[in-house]
Structures are given as C-alpha cells and as structure tokens.
C-alpha positions as CSV (number, residue, x, y, z in Angstrom):
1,X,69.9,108.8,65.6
2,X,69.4,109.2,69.3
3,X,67.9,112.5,69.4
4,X,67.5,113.8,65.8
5,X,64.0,115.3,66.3
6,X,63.9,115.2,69.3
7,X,66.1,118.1,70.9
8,X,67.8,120.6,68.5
9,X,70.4,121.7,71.1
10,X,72.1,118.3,71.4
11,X,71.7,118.0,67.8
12,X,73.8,121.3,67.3
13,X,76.1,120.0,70.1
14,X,76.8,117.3,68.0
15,X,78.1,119.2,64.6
16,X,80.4,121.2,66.9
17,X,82.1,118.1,68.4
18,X,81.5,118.8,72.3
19,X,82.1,116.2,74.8
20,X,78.3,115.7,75.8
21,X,76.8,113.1,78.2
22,X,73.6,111.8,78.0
23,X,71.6,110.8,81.2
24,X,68.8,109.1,83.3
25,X,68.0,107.8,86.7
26,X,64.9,107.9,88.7
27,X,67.2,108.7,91.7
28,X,67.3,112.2,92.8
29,X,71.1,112.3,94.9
30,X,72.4,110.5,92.1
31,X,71.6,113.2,89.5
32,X,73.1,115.7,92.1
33,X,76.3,114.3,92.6
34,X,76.8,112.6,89.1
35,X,76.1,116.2,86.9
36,X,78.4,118.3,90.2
37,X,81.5,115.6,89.3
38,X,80.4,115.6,85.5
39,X,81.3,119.5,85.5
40,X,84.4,119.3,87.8
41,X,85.8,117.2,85.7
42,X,85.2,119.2,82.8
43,X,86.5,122.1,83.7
44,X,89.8,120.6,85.0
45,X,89.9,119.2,81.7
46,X,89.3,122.3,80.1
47,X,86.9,119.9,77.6
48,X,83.8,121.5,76.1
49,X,81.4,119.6,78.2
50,X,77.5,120.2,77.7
51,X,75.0,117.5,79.7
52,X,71.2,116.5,79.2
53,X,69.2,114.4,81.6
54,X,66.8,111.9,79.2
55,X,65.2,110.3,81.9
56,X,64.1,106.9,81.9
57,X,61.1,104.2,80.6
58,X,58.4,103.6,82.2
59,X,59.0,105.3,85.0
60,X,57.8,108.8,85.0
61,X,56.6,109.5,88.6
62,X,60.3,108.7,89.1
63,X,61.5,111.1,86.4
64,X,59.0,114.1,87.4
65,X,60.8,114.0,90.9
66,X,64.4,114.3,89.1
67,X,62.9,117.2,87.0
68,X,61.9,119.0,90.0
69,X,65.0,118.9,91.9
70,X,66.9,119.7,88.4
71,X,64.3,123.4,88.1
72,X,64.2,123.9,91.6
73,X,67.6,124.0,92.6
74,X,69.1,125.1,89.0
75,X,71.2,121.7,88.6
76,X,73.8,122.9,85.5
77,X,72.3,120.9,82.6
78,X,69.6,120.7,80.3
79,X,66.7,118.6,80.7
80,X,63.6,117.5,78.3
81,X,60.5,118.2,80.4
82,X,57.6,116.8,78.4
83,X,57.1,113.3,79.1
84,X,56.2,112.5,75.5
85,X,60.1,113.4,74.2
86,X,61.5,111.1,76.7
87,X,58.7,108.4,75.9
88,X,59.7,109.1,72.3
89,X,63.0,108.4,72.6
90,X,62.8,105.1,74.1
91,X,60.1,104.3,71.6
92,X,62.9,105.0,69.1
93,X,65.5,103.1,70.3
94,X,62.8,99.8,70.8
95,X,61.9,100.8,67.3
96,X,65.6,100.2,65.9
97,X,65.8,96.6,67.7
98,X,62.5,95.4,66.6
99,X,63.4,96.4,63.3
100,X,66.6,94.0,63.2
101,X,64.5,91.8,64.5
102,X,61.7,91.2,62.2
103,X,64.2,91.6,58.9
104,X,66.6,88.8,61.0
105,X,69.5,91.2,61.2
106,X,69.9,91.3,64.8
107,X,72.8,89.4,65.4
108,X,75.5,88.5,68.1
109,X,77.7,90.5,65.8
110,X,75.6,93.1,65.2
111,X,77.7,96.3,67.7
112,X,74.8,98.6,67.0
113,X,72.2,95.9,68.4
114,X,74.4,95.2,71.5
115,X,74.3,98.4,72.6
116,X,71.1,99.2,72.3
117,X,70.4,96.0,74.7
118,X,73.3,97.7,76.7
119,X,71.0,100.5,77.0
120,X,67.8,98.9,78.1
121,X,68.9,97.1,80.6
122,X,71.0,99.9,82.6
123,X,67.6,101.7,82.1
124,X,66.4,98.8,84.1
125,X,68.9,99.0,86.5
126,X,69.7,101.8,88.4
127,X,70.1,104.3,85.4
128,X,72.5,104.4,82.3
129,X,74.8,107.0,80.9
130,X,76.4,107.8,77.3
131,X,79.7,109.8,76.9
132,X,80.4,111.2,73.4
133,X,82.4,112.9,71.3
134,X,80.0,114.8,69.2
135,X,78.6,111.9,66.9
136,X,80.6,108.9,68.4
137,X,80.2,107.5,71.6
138,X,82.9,106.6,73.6
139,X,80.9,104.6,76.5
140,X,77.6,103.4,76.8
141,X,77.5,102.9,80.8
142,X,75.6,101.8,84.1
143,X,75.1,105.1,85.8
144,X,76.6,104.0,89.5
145,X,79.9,102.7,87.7
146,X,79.9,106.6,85.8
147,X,79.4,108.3,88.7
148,X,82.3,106.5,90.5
149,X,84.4,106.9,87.6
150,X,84.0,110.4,87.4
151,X,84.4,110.3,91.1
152,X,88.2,109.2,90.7
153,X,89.0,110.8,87.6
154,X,91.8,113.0,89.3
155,X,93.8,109.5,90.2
156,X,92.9,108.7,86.6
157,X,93.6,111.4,84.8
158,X,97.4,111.5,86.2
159,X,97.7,107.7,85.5
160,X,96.8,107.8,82.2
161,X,95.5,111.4,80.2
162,X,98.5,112.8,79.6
163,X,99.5,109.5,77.7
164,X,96.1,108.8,76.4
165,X,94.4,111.9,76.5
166,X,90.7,112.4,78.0
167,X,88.6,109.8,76.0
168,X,90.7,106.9,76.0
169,X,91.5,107.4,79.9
170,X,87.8,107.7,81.1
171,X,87.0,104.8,79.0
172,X,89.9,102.2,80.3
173,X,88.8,103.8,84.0
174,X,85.1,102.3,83.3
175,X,85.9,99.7,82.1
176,X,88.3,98.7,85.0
177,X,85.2,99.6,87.5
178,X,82.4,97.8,85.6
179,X,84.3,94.6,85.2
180,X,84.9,94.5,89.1
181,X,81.2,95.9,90.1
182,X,78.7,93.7,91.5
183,X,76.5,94.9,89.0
184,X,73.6,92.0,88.2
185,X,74.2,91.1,84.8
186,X,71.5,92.3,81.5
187,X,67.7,92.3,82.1
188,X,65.2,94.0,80.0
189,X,62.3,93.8,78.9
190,X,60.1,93.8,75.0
191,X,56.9,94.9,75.0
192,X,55.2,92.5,72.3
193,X,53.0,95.7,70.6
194,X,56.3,96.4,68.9
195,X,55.8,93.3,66.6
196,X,57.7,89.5,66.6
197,X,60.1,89.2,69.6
198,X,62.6,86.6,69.0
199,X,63.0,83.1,71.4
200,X,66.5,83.6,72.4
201,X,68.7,87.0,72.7
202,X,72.7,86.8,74.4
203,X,73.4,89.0,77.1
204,X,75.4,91.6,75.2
205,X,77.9,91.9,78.7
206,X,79.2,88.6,78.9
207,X,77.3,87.1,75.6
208,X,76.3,84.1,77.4
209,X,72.4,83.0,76.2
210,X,69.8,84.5,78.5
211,X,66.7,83.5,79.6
212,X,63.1,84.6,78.6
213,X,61.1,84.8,81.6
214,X,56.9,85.9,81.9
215,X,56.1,89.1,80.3
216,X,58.8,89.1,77.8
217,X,61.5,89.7,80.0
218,X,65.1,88.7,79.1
219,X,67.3,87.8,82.2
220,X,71.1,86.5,81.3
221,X,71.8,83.0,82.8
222,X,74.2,84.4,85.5
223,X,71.6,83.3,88.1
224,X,72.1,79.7,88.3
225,X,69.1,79.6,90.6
226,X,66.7,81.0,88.6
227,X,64.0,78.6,88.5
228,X,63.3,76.9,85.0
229,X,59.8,76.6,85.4
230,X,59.6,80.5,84.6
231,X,61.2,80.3,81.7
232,X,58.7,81.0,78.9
233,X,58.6,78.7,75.6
C-alpha cells in the first residue's frame, strides 16, 4: 500500500521477498552513514538488501539537498526525485488515517493506525525508517535509533542471529536502543483539508492521551510542563 503506484521497482522488490528499507531525513551526513552501514551489513549478512530514500513532508528544500548529495556522489540506493511522488506518498498515508477517522475505525487497537502515527511523527523528528521483508514490515523506526542499530549490528548479530536469525535480531536490537533513547515522545501534525480530525488521539509509543495544541498538532503528555492554555478545545 505504501508505494503501489508510486515506484514499480520497490513494487517488484516486494514479490521477490528482498530485505528492503525504506528512508527519509532532511539531514545530509545522516543519509551517508545510515545507507554505508545499511550495505555493510547486508553483505555480511549475505541478505538481498535493496534501499530507497522517500524523503520527507513538508520539507523539500531539505529533501532537494539529500537528493543532491545522493546523484553527486553516487550514494548506493535508489531515490524518487520528483517532488510530487514523495508529496504523493505522504498524501497517501494521511489519506489512510483520515479515512479511519471519518468511518470511526481508528482505534487504540487499531495496529495499522498506530503505525501510521508511528510514521508521522518520526517524520517530524529527525527522520524515520521501515525494514521489511518483502510485503511485511519488521520495524517501523526513528532514523537516529536505525542508524545506531545498524551501527552495532556486528555485537548483535553474534549475540543473537545465529539463534534468531537476521530479522528477529535487528528488531530486539531496536527495540533495546529506542526504549533507552532520549527520543521526545510522538508529535505530528493533521492538516484539517483532509476532512474531520478527531478531539483526542493516544500516543501510539507509550499510549498515554496526548494533547492537541494550535494548528492541529498532537503532542503526547510526556511534557508535564506543557502549558494548558495551548491546548486547543
């Protein structure tokens, strides 16, 4: 769903069950290092790894400087460089949440819907990342806490791979670095042009309720000294 008409390639990636990781970040070292570990471990895992860089939203001066640095110095992964297949995809994924929304579907329970906040909010962030195994994704990350688990994937993989194979161990290894990041908890943001957004959302990280602050943006209540008087009602 995330790139059916969109980009054929991942698409036919996808039917021949290769490990692929989608990415964005508006940060230009990042992308360096993150798709140079990304391939190193691949081939010491002999996986069939293929990458793409999505980019992110709303940010496409940010994006356009990524782009270059990816043609210029031949960075090992494919890229979409028309703006409007990266606005496209985002406008997708907003798509699928708004349409829980308006049919009241989006619930706390609701795995699909989580992620997709998941998503928007490392988007917000610093940049996000998706591991999968052709159609099923194994991790739906933060980019900083990917990078560094792909950093120490050699400890990793002789810890746990050759028990748990490649999937399971990069997941645990994530999971392990998110939980002890001092990563701010979920923000994003709704733009009101997609139709009816609903008056209270959890944080799909710690599922506590979050806060709706001006413009439509969703901060979970982590931040005890937010001040109330911003909250929107």
């Amino acid at each position: 769903m995330l790139v059916d008409g969109i980009d054929a390639e991942i698409l036919n990636w996808v039917k021949e069950e290769k490990y692929i990781i989608l990415y964005g970040s508006g940060d230009v070292d990042w992308t360096r290092k993150f798709v140079k570990e990304a391939w190193r471990v691949g081939m010491a895992t002999w996986i069939p790894l293929q990458m793409a860089y999505i980019g992110k939203r709303n940010n496409w001066k940010q994006v356009q400087r990524v782009l270059d640095a990816i043609i210029v110095e031949e960075l090992n992964t494919r890229y979409w460089p028309s703006e409007i297949m990266i606005w496209f995809f985002w406008t997708r994924l907003e798509s699928m949440l708004f349409s829980k929304f308006q049919l009241q579907q989006a619930d706390d329970h609701d795995i699909f819907i989580q992620e997709i906040k998941k998503l928007l909010s490392y988007d917000k962030q610093d940049g996000w990342f998706i591991l999968a195994k052709g159609s099923r994704i194994v991790v739906n990350g933060h980019a900083n806490t990917g990078l560094q688990t792909l950093i120490e994937y050699d400890n990793m993989w002789k810890e746990h791979a050759n028990k748990q194979g490649f999937e399971h161990a990069f997941e645990q290894h994530y999971r392990k670095l998110h939980t002890s990041a001092n990563n701010p908890c979920c923000r994003f943001t709704l733009s009101h042009a997609m139709g009816r957004i609903p008056d209270e959302l959890r944080c799909p990280e710690c599922h506590q309720q979050m806060k709706m602050l001006p413009m439509s943006t969703f901060k979970c209540c982590h931040d005890k000294n937010l001040d109330d008087s911003l909250v929107k009602t």
